[in-house]
C-alpha positions in Angstrom: 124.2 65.4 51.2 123.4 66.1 47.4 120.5 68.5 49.7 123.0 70.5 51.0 125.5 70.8 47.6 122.1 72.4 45.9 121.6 74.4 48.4 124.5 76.0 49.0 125.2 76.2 45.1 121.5 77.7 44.5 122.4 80.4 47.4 126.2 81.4 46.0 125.1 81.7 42.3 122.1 84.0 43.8 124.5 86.0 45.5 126.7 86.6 42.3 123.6 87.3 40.3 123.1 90.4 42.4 126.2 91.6 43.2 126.2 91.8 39.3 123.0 93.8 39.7 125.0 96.4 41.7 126.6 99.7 41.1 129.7 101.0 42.7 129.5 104.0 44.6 132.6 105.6 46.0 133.5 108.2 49.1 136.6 110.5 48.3 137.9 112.4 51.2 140.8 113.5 52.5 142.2 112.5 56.0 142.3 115.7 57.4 138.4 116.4 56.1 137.0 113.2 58.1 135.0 115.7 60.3 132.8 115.6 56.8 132.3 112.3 56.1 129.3 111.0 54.2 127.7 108.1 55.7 126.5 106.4 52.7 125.4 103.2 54.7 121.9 101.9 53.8 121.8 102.5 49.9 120.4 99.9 48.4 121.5 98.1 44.7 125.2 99.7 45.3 128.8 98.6 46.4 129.9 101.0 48.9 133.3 102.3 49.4 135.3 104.7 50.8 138.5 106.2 50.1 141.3 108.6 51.4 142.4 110.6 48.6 145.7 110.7 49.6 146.2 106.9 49.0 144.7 107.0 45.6 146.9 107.2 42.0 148.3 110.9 40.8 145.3 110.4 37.9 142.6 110.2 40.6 144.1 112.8 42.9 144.1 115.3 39.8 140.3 115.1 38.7 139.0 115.4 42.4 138.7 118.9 42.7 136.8 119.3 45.7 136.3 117.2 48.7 134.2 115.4 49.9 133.0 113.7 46.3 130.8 110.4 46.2 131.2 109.1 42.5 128.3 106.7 41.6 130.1 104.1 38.7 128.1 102.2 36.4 128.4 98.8 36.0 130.9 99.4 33.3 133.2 101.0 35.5 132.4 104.5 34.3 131.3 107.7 36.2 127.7 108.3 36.1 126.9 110.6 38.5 129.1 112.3 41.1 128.1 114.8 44.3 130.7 117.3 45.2 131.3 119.4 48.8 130.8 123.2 48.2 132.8 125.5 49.6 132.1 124.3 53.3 133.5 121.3 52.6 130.1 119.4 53.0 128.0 117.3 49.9 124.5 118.6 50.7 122.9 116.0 49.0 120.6 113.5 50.9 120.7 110.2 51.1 117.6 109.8 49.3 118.7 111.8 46.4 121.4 109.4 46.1 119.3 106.7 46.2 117.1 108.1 43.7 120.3 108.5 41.1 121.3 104.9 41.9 118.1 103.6 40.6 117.9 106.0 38.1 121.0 104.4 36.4 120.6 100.9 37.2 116.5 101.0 35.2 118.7 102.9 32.9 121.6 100.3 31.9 
């Protein structure tokens, strides 16, 4: 029994440990711009998230300019990096630049 209590107390303080180890990144869109959606599944050493603009606070709404936007946050809550849609409404960014930035500010924190 004590076996088991180790175990399971070795394997949820690893999975803390790295969750700490991970930056947020966040998908802003509209709900009427879904046809555009950035499908951000994969990245590795990031929380992902996606959010309707719509839903968020009048403070949010106001300092998206253009949609779509993924904002990469540090681990102290503050924007790092962010990709924004040009004028077709599209972030032509790829995955692995992302992936790059993510690691990029994770080395450098």
């Amino acid at each position: 029994m004590r076996k088991i209590i180790f175990t399971i107390l070795m394997l949820l303080s690893f999975f803390l440990a790295s969750a700490q180890d991970r930056l947020t990144v966040i998908h802003f869109n509209y709900k009427w711009n879904t046809k555009n959606d950035y499908n951000l599944r994969g990245l590795k050493h990031a929380k992902i998230q996606y959010a309707f603009l719509e839903d968020q606070p009048e403070e949010i709404r106001q300092s998206i300019k253009a949609v779509p936007v993924i904002v990469i946050l540090g681990k102290d809550g503050k924007v790092k990096m962010q990709y924004t849609a040009d004028i077709s409404f599209k972030i032509h960014a790829t995955k692995e630049e992302i992936q790059s930035a993510v690691n990029r500010i994770l080395i450098n924190q």
